[in-house]
C-alpha distance (Angstrom), angle and dihedral (degrees) to the residues before:
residue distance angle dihedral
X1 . . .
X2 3.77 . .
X3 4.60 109.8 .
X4 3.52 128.8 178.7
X5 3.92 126.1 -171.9
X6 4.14 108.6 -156.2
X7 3.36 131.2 173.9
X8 4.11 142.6 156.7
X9 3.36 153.2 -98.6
X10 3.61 128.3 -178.2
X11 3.52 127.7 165.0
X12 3.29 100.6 -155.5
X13 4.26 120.8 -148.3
X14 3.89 111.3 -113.6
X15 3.57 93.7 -117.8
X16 3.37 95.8 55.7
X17 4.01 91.4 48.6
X18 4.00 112.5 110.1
X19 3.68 142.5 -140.5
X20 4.04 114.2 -113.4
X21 4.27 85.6 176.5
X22 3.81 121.1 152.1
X23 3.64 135.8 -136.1
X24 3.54 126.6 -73.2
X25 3.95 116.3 -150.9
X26 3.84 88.8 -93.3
X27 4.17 89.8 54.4
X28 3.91 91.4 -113.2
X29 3.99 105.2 138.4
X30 3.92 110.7 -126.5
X31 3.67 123.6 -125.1
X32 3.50 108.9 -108.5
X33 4.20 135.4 -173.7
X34 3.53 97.8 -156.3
X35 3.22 94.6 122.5
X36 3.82 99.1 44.5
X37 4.00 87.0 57.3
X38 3.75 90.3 52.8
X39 3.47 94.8 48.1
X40 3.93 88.2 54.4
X41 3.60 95.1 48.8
X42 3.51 89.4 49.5
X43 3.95 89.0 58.3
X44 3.29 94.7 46.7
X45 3.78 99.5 52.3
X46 3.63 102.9 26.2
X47 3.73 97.8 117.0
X48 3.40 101.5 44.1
X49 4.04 83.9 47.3
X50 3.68 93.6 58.7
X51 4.03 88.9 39.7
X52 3.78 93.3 59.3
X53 4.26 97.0 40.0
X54 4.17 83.6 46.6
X55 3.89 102.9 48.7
X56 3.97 84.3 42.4
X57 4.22 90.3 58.5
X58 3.70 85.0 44.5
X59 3.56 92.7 52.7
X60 3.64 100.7 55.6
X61 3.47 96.3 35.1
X62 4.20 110.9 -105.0
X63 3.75 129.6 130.8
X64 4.57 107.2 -107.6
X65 3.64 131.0 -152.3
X66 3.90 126.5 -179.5
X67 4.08 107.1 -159.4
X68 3.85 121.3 -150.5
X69 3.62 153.9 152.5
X70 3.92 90.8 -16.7
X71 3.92 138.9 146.0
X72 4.02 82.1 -106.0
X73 4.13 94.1 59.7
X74 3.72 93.3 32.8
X75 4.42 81.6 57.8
X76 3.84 90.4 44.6
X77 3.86 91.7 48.8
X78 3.99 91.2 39.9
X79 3.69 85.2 45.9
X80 3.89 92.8 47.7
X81 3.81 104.4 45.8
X82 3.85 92.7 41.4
X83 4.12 82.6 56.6
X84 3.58 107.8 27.3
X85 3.81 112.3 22.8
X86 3.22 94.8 166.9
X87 3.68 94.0 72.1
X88 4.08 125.1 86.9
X89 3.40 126.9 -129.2
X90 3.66 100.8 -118.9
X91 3.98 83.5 59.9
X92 3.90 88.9 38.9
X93 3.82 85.8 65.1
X94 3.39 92.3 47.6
X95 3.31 98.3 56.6
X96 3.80 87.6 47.8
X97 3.96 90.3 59.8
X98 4.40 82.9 68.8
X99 4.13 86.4 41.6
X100 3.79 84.8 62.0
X101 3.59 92.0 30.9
X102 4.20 86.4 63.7
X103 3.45 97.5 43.4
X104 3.84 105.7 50.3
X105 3.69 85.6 43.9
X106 4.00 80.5 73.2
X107 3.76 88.1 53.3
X108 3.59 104.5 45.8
X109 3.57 153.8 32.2
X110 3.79 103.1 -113.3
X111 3.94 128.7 -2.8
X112 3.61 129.7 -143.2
X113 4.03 127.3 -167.4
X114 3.44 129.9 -161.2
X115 3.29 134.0 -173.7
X116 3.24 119.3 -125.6
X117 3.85 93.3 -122.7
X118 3.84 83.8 59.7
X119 3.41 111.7 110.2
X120 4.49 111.0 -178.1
X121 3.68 115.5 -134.9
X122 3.96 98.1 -171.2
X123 4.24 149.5 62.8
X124 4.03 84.7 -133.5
X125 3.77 124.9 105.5
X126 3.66 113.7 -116.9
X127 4.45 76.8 -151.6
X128 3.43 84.3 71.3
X129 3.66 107.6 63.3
X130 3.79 95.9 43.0
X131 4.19 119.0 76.8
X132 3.63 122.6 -134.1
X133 4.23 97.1 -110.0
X134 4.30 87.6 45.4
X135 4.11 129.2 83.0
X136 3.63 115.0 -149.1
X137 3.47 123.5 -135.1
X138 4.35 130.9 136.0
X139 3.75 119.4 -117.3
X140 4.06 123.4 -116.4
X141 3.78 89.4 -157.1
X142 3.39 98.3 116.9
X143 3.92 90.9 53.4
X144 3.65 91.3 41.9
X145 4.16 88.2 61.7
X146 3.90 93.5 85.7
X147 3.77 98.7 60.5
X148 4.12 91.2 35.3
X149 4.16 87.1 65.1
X150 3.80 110.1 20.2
X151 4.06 121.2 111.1
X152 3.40 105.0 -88.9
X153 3.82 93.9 -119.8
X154 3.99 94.7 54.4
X155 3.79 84.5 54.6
X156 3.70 96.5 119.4
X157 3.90 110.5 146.4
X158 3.71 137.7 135.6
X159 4.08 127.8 -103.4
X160 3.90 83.2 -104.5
X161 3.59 97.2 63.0
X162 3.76 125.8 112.9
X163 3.84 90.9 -130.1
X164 3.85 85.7 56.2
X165 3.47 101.9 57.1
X166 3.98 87.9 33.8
X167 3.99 81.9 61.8
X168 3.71 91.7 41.4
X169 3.47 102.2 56.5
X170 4.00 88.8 38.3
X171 3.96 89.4 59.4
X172 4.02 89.2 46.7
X173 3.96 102.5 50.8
X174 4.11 81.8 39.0
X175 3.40 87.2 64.3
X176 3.75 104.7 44.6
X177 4.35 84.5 56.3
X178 4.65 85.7 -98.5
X179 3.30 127.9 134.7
X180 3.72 104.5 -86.3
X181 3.95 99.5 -156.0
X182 3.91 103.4 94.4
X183 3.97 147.3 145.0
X184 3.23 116.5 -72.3
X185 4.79 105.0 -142.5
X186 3.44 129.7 -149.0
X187 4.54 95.6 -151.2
X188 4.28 84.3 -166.1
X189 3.83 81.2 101.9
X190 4.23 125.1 29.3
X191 3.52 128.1 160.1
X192 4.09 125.9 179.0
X193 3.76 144.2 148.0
X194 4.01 109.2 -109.6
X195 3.56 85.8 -108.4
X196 4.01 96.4 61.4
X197 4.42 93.1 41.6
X198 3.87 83.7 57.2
X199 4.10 95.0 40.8
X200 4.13 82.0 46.1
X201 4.30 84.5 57.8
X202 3.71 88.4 -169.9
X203 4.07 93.9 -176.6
X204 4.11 92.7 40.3
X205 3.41 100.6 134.5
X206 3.78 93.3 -12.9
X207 3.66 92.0 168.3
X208 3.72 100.7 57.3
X209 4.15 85.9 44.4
X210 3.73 84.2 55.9
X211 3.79 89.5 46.6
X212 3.26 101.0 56.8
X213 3.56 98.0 39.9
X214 3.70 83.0 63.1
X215 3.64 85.5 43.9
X216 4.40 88.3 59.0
X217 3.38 91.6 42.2
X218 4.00 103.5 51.9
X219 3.92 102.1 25.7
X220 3.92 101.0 130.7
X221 3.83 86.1 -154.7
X222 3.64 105.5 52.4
X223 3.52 134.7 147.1
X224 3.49 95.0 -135.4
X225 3.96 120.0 88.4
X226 3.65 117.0 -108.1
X227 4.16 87.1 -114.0
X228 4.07 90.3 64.7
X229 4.33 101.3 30.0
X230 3.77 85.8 54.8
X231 3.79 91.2 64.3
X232 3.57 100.7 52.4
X233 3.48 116.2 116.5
X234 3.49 149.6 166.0
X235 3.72 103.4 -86.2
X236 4.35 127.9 156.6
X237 4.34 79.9 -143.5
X238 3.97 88.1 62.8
X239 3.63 88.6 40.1
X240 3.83 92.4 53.0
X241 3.49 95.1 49.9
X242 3.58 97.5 51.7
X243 4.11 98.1 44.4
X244 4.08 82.9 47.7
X245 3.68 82.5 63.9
X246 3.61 107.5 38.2
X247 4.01 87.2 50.0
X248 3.37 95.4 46.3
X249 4.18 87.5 -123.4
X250 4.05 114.8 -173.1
X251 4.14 106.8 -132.9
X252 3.56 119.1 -155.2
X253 4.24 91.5 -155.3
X254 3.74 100.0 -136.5
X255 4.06 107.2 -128.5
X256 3.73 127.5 -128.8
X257 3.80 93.6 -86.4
X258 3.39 89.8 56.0
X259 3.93 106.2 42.1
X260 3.92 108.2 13.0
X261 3.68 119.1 -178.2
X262 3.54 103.5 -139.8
X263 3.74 101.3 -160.0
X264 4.02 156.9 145.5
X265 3.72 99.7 -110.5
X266 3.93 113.8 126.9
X267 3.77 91.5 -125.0
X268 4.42 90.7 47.1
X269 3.87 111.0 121.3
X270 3.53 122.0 -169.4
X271 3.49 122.4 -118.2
X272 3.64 103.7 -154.9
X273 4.37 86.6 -173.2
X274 3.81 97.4 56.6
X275 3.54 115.6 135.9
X276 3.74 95.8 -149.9
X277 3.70 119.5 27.4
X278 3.60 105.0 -152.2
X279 3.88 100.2 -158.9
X280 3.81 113.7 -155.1
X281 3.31 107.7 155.4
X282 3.94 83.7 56.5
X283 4.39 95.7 -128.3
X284 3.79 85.8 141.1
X285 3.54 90.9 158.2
X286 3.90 93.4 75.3
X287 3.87 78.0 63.1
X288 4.24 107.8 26.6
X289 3.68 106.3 60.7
């Protein structure tokens, strides 16, 4: 049984960094430098990063690879903006995560990614807890709760938020005559046999997905309040949840022990037992001594 972990790193330029703000009461989006802290934290920490995610692989027994700034991501991106240039390049590398996804799935037996903010806390194979005919991949339902019950008018988030690609996805299967109400996926974690990335078909018609997620997000007649169609975006999570659907894909919802959100949310408790400490709100030095 051939297994590869992957994961990646991109440093991305400052200009090309984006703005994931949310809504003041007047709708204006606020500047925001997420994404300049994260790509400082990510420079400070990168070797230990890659240290942890490679002695894990080694561990367990399955061939790594960390991608970066190559000629292979500097096609996708060229490929990308010259097609879609509506599309930033945080979710440009997003999307590239599922490229790479596809095409190891034609070199090995099962496929793993890892963010890079993943840091494993265990000797156990992830490959173990996942069957052959499932894809692996946590929920974001919880998170998404906020946006799926607030007042419309106090609905304020950012295109990152679980609520907005709950909403997204809900507006996209709504308009292909689906059930709208579905998972919300947090990607910074998937597991799957070859078989189940190819069943999944992420880029099957990826231009008409891409359409009508345009489609959603512009329609000057939608049933969605300004508040919500404002935060649609194009994100690989929305994307993911919708193909799931569409092809009928079976998730095995990886628990807390094996994807836990490590987080600043007031209702966030730590789980000191987690196998893989998926660290979003970047503190790695709780866990990179």
């Amino acid at each position: 049984m051939s297994r590869i972990i992957f994961s990646i790193f991109i440093d991305i330029p400052k200009e090309d960094l984006d703005n994931p703000g949310w809504y003041n009461a007047e709708g204006k989006m606020q500047d925001s430098d997420k994404s300049k802290q994260t790509k400082d934290y990510f420079a400070k920490y990168k070797k230990k990063l890659k240290a942890r995610q490679v002695k894990y692989a080694k561990i367990i027994g399955v061939d790594y690879v960390l991608h970066g700034y190559d000629n292979v991501y500097k096609q996708y991106v060229s490929y990308f903006k010259k097609n879609y240039p509506q599309i930033s390049i945080y979710d440009i590398i997003n999307f590239y995560k599922h490229e790479l996804m596809k095409r190891y799935a034609h070199k090995y037996d099962e496929v793993c990614y890892l963010d890079f903010d993943v840091i494993p806390n265990t000797a156990k194979s992830i490959f173990d807890v996942v069957k052959h005919d499932e894809f692996g991949c946590a929920d974001s339902n919880k998170e998404a709760e906020w946006g799926k019950n607030v007042e419309v008018k106090y609905y304020n988030t950012c295109i990152r938020n679980p609520s907005s690609k709950y909403w997204n996805c809900h507006a996209m299967l709504s308009d292909i005559g689906l059930e709208p109400d579905t998972d919300v996926f947090n990607t910074g974690i998937m597991v799957a046999s070859s078989e189940m990335v190819k069943r999944l078909d992420y880029f099957g018609h990826f231009e008409q997905v891409l359409e009508l997620m345009t489609r959603v997000k512009h329609d000057e007649v939608s049933m969605y309040p300004h508040n919500i169609q404002r935060s649609f975006n194009y994100d690989n999570e929305t994307v993911f949840a919708y193909k799931r659907i569409v092809n009928d894909i079976k998730i095995n919802y990886l628990d807390d022990d094996w994807h836990h959100k490590v987080q600043d949310e007031k209702w966030y408790v730590f789980n000191e037992n987690a196998k893989m400490y998926h660290v979003i709100n970047k503190r790695f030095g709780k866990f990179l001594k």
